[in-house]
BALO-572866 format. One record per atom (N, C-alpha, C): x, y, z. Coordinates in steps of 0.05 Angstrom, whole numbers, plus 5000, padded with zeros to 4 digits. Layout:
N
XYZ;...
***
This chain:
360
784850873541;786551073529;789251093542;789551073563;792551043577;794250823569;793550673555;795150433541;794950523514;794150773503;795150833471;796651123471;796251253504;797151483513;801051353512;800051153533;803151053538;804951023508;803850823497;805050703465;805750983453;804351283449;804951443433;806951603443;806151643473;808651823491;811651603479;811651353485;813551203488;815051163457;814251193435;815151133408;816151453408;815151633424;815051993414;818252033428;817751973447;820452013462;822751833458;823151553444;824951483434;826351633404;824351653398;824851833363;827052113376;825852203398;826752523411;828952493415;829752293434;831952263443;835052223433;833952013403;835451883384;835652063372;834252273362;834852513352;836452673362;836252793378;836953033395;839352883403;840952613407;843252533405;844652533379;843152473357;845452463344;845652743329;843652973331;844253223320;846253353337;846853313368;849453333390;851053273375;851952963366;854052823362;855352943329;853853023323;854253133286;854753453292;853653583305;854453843313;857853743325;857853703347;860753653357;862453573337;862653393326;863453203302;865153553280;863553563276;863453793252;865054033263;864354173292;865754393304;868454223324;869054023321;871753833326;873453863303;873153783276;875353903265;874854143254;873254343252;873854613251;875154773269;875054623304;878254753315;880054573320;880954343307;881854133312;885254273309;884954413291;888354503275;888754703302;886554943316;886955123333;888954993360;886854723366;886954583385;890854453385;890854373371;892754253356;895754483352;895054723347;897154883348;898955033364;896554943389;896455143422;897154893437;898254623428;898654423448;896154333468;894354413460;891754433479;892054023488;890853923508;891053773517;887953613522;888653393521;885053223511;883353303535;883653363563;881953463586;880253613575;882253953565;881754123559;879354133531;880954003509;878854003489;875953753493;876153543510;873653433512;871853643540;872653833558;871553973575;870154213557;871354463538;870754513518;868654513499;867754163493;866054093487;863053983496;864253923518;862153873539;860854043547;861954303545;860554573555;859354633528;859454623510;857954683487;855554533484;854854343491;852254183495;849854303501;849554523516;847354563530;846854793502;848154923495;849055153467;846655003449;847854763438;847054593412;843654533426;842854443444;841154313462;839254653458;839854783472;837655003458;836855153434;839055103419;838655173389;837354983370;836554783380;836754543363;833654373377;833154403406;830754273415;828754253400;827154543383;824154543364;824954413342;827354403326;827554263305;827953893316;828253853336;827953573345;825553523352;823853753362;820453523367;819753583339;819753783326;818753713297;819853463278;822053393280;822753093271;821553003284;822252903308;820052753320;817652683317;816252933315;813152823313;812752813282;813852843263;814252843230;814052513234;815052523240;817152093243;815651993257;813452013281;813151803298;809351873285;809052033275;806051983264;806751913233;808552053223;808351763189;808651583197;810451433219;810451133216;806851013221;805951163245;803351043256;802151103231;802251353212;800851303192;801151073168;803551023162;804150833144;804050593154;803950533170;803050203183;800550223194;798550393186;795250343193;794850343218;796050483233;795050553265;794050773266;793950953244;791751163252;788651093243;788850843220;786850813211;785350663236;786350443250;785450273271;784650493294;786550713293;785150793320;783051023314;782351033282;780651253283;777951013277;777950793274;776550613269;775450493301;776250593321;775250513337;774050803358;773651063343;772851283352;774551523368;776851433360;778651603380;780351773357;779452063362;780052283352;783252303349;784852393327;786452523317;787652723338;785452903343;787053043364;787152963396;785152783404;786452563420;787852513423;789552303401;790752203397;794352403395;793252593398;795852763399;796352953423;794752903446;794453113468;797053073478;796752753493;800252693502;801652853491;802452893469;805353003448;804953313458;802653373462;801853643468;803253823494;802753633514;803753593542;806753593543;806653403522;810053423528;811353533527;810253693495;811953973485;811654163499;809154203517;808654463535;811354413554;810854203568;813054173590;816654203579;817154093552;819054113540;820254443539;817554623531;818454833523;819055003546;817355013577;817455053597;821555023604;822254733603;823654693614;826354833601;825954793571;827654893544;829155223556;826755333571;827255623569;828155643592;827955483622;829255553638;832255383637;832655213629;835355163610;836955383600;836255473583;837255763568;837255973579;836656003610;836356273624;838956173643;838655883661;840255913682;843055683672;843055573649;844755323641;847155423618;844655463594;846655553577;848655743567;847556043578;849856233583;852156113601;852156073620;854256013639;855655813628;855055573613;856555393607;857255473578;856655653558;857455743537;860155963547;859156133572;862156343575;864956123586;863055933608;865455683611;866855533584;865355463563;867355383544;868555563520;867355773526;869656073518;872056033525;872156073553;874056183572;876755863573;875355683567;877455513557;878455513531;876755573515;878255593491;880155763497;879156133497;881156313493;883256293520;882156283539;884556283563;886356033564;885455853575;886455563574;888655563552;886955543531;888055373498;889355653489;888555853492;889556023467;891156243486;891756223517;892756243532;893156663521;890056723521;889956953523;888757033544;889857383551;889557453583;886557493577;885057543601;883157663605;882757963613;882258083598;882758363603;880658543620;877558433609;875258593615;873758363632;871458513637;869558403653;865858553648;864558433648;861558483645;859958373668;859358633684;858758603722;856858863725;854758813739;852959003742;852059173727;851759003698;850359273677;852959423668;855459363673;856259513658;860159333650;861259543634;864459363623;865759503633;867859403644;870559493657;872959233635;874559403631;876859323617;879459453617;880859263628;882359343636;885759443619;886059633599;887759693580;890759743582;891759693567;895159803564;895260043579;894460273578;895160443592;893160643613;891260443614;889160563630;886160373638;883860483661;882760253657;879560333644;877660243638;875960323627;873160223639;871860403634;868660293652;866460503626;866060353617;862560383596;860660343590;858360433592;855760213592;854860043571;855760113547;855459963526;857660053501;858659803485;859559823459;857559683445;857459903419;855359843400;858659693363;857359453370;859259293353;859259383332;857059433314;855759513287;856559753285;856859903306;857460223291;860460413305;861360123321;864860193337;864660433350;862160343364;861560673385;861560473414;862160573433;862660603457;860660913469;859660803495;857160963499;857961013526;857361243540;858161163573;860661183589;863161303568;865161263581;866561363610;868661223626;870161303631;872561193635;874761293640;876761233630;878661453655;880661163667;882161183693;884961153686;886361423682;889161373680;891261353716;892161143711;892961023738;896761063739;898261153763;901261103760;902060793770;904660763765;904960493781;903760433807;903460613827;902260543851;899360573855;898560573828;895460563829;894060853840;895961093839;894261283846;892961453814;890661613817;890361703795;890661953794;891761973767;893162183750;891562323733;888562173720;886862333702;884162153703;882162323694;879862173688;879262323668;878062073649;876262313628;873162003633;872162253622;868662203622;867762333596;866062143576;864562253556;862762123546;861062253536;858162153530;858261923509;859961913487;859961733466;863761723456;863561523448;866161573428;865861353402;866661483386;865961333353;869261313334;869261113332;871961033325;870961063288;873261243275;872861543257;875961463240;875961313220;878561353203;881061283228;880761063237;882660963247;883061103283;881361203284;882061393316;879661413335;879161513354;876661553376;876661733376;873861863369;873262113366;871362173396;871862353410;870162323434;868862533427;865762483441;864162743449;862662823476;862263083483;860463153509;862963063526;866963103522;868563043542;868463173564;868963113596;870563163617;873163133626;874863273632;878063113639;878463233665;878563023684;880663173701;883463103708;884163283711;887363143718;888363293740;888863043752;889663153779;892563303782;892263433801;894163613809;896263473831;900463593823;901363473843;901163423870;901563323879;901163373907;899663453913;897363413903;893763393918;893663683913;891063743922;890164043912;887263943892;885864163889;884164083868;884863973840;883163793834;883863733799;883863963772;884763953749;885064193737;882163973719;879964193714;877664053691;877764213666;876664043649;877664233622;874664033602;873464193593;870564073581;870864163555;869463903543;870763973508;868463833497;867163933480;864563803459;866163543444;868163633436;869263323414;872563363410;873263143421;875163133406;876762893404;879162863387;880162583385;881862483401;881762263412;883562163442;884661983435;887961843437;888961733431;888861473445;888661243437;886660993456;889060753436;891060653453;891960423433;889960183433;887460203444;885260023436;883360063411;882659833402;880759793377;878659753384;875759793357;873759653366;873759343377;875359263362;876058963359;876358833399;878059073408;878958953434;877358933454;874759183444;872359193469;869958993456;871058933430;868458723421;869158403438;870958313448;871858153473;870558133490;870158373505;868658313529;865458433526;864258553500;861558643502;860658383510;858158363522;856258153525;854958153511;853757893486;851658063476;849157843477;847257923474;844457793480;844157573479;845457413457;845657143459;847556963484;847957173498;850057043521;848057133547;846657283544;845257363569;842457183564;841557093600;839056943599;836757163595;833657123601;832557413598;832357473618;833057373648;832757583674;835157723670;837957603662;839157853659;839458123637;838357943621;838558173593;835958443596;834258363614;831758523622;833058763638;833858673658;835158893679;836759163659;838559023647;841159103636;839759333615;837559223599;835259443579;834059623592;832859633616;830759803621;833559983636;835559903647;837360153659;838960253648;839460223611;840060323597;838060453583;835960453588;833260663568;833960763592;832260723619;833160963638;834561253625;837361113619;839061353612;840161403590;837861373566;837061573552;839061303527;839361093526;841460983505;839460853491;839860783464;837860703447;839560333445;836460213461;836659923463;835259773446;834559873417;832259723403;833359403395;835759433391;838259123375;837058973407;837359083430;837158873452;834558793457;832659033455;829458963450;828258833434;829258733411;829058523391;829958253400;832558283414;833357963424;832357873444;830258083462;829558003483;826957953478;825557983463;822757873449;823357653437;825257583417;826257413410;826457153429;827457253442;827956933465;824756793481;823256993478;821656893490;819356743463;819156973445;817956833421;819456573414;821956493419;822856203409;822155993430;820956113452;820355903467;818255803460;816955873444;813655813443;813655663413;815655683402;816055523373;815755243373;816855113397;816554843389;813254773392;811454883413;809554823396;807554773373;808755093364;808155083339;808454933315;811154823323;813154693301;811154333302;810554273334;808454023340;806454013329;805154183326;801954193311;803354193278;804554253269;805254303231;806754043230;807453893243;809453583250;807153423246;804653553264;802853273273;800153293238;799453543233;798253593202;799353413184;802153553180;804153503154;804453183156;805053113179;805252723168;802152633174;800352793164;796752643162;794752813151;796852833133;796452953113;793652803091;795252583091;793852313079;795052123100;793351963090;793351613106;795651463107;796951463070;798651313075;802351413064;802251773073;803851873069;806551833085;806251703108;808951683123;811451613107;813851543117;816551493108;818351673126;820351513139;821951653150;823951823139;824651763109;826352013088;824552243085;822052143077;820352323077;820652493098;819952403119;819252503148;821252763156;824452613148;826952803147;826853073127;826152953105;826053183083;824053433093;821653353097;819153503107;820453723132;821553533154;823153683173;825053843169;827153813146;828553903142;827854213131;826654283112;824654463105;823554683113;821554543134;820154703148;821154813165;823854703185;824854903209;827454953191;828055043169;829855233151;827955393141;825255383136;823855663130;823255793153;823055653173;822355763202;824955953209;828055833205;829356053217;830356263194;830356203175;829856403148;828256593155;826056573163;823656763167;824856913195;825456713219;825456863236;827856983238;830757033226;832657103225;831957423206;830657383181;830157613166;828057773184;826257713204;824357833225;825757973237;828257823260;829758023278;831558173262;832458233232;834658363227;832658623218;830558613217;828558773211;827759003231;827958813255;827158983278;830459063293;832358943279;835159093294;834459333283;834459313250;835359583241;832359783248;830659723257;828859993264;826759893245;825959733223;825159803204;821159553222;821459553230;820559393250;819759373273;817759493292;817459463325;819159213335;820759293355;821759063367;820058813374;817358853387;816158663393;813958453372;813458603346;812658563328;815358373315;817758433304;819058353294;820558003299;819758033328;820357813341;818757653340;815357673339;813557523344;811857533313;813057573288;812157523271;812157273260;814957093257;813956903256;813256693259;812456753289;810456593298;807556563297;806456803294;804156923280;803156733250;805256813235;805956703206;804856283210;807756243225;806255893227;805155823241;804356033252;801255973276;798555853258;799256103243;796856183221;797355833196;798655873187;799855603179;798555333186;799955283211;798555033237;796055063234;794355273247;791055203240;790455133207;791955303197;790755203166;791354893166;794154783166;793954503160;792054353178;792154293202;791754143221;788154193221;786554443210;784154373191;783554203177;786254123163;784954003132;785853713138;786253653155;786853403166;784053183180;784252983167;781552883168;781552703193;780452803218;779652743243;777552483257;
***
């Protein structure tokens, strides 16, 4: 068996490889001239835009791994099926699922590795080829920062510290807000529970102000349920530096949720992406077992168009399903943890059905 172990690992992992290169090379390809004119307008320089890209790799590389072992194993069992190697090796007593344990192993280890990739690789090298686009290339300042759970940004006429902006509904949660003179001493603080950007303006609520007094002395405070504060910032400008889930790994996105329930902020959008990440880790197995059914199916169903088409398909109903799952559980309509792990449930349920009816 270690000489049919080898042959299947070894045809499995060329298919992987050749794949997962050229879906890189066609991703880049494709997001090259969609900023090619950006690149091109800002004088950007070839370092810059091949560095850029290179940092986008690890991005494509986790988004893209389960839909490569499912080609994979689509492709490397039709071929064995259409050239009569499943028939020879079921002709000599060696089981189907035998015959697929290696692929099994692999994907376990694959998915293992997939996710610590995406925790300690691909955020950091996704904010790195940000930060060249917009800084570098598009030679915009950096204003804010996202550090210990929380945003500091630093504004035209003041500086800002909040625990969260909610993108979807141009609320800002947590504020405060540091009016500074040229020498950096301060002149006012305000503090408020929420602010909701209202017909063009910031409407604050639950405010504090203090404003300091000349020449030292106590601050004058003045407490106000709501009212509208004049901010030459937009949603637009704190949507810059929010972080949002798809940029955080899950040791950091974990911390950042439970010390915002702590204090009382409603994290369900983050509790959905954080189930989410972990439910996608477990997909590519799934996606291996419905790869290894679907091409043995029948005997002499293989074809590698085939193989593509089949693939193509199945992980577009996969993120169809799982995209309409988490928008389900953003909006409430959904347990976060349910929403995330539906459907996997779904082609779990799937996988045993095929990989039954598959003749062993």
């Amino acid at each position: 068996m270690k000489i049919l172990d080898r042959y299947i690992i070894r045809e499995y992992l060329k298919l992987f490889f050749l794949i997962l290169l050229s879906i890189i090379s066609i991703y880049l390809i494709i997001d090259f001239f969609g900023k090619i004119r950006m690149f091109m307008s800002n004088n950007a320089t070839i370092i810059q835009m091949a560095s850029h890209f290179f940092f986008m790799i690890p991005t494509i590389v986790s988004q893209t791994t389960p839909a490569v072992i499912l080609l994979a194993t689509l492709m490397t069992f039709g071929a064995l099926s259409k050239n009569n190697e499943i028939v020879a090796v079921k002709a000599n007593g060696v089981s189907l699922y035998r015959l697929a344990f290696p692929l099994l192993i692999i994907c376990i280890i694959v998915s293992i590795v997939l996710f610590l990739f995406s925790e300690f690789i691909t955020p950091r090298a996704f904010q790195k080829a940000e930060h060249i686009r917009l800084v570098e290339v598009q030679k915009q300042e950096s204003l804010g920062m996202f550090k210990q759970n929380e945003i500091w940004y630093r504004g035209n006429q003041a500086i800002y510290n909040f625990r969260m902006f909610d993108a979807e509904k141009s609320a800002l949660h947590g504020i405060t807000i540091y009016y500074l003179d040229p020498k950096f001493r301060l002149l006012q603080r305000i503090d408020a529970e929420k602010a909701q950007w209202q017909e063009g303006k910031w409407i604050f609520q639950n405010v504090l102000i203090a404003s300091m007094a000349e020449g030292g002395g106590f601050p004058k405070l003045e407490k106000i349920s709501s009212q509208a504060i004049n901010l030459p910032e937009k949603p637009a400008d704190f949507k810059k530096v929010q972080k949002e889930a798809d940029k955080m790994g899950f040791f950091e996105l974990y911390p950042y949720i439970r010390k915002l329930q702590s204090e009382g902020y409603d994290m369900t959008r983050y509790l959905v992406d954080l189930h989410g990440k972990m439910a996608f880790s477990f997909v590519s197995i799934i996606l291996l077992v419905i790869g290894i059914s679907f091409s043995l199916r029948s005997e002499r169903s293989g074809g590698v168009a085939q193989s593509i088409g089949a693939g193509v398909i199945i992980g577009f109903s996969y993120w169809l399903v799982f995209a309409f799952s988490l928008s389900l559980g953003r909006s409430g309509t959904l347990y976060p943890l349910l929403a995330a792990w539906i459907p996997n449930l779904l082609f779990s349920v799937a996988a045993y059905y095929l990989i039954r009816r598959v003749n062993t």
